[in-house]
N, C-alpha and C positions, 0 to 999 in steps of 0.2 A: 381540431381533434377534441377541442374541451366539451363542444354539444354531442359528442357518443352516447351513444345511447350506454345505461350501466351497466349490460350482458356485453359490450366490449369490452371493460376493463377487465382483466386478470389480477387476482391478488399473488405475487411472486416474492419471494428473499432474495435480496440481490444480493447477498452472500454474507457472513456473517462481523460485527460491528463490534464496537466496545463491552456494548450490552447485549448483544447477541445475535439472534437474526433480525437483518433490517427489511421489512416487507414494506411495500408498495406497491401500488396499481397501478397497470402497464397496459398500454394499446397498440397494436402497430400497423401498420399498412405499408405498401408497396409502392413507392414512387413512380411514378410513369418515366425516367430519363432512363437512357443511351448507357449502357456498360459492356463491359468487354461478356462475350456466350459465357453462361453460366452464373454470371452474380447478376445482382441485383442493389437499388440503391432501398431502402428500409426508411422509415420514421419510425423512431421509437419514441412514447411519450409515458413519464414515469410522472404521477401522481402521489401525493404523501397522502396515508389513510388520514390523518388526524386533519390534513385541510386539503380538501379534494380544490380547491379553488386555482391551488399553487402546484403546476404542470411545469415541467424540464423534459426536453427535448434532445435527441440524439439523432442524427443521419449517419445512416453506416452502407458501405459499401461492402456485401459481403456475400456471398454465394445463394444464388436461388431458392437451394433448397433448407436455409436457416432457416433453423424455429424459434417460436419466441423465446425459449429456457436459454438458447442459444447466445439470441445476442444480450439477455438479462444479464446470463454471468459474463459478459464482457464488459457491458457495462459498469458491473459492479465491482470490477476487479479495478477501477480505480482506486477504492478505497485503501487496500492494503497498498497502492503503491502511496499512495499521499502518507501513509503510515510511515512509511520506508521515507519519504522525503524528510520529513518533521524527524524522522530519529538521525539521520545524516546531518538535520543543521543543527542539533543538540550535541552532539558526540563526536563528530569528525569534524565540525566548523564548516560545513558544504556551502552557507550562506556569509562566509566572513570572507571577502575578497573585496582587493579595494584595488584595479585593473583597469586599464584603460584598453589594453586591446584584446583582441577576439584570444587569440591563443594565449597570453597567460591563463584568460578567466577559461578556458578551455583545459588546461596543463591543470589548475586546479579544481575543477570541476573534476577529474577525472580522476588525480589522486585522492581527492577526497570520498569520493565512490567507490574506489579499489580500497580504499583504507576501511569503510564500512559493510566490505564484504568479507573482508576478511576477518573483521570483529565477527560477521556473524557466523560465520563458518569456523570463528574460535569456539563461540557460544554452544553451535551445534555438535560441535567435538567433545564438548566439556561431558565428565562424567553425572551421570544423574546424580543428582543430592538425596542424601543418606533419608530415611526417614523422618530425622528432626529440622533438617534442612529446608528452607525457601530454595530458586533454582537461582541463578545468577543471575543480575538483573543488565537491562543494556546499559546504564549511568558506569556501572562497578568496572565492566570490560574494560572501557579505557584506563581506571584506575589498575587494572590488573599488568594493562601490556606497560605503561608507563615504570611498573615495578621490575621490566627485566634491565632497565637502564638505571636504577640504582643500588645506591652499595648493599650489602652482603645484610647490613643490620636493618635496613631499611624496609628491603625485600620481606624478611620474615615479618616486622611490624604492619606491613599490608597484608598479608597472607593470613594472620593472627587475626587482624582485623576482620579481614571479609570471612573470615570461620567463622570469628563472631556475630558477626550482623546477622550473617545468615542460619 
């Protein structure tokens, strides 16, 4: 797919990045193998503008009548979950396990997952911040729920706190 001619590639956002929308040039074509009526196997192959040289590869298995926008934002909807990983082993410990068999690292892999959606679904409940206010950040949450398990003096000293930072 790298000899395409240049009226193949598509320039597309594969959804948006730290700094914004990530665009890249995208080709695809239709494998010739065996699927169940109705899908199809796909090549996707995604090009970085800034070095056309260096090509990434996708197979997907996915209904005939996909388009390419289609399986773009599939693709690109790794990003935000890799996001999601990276803030799980900073704030819940999703990567600290030290397990020799399948079901502990499994019992914790799962508590640690439950425990980071609940942070976010704390975050998404939180009321918007006042005008002079930054929003709550994800590091603060755990500092937050850690505050309903101590004493009475403690609790305000964080609460005072994070008024202040923020």
């Amino acid at each position: 797919m790298a000899d395409l001619p240049h009226a193949a590639w598509i320039r597309w956002s594969a959804g948006d990045g730290s700094q914004g929308p990530r665009y890249y040039d995208w080709a695809w074509l239709q494998l010739p193998y065996a699927s169940q009526p109705g899908f199809a196997h796909w090549l996707i192959a995604r090009r970085r503008v800034s070095l056309p040289l260096e090509v990434a590869y996708f197979h997907s298995c996915a209904p005939s009548t996909s388009s390419l926008t289609d399986l773009v934002r599939i693709a690109g909807s790794r990003w935000p979950i890799e996001v999601g990983f990276e803030q799980a082993n900073g704030e819940v410990g999703l990567d600290h396990y030290q397990v020799r068999q399948w079901t502990a690292w499994y019992r914790h892999v799962t508590l640690a997952l439950l425990a980071h959606a609940f942070l976010a679904v704390l975050q998404a409940m939180a009321p918007p911040p006042s005008l002079n206010q930054i929003s709550l950040t994800i590091p603060e949450r755990p500092r937050l729920i850690h505050a309903l398990a101590c004493t009475d003096a403690e609790r305000q000293h964080r609460l005072r706190w994070s008024r202040w930072r923020r």
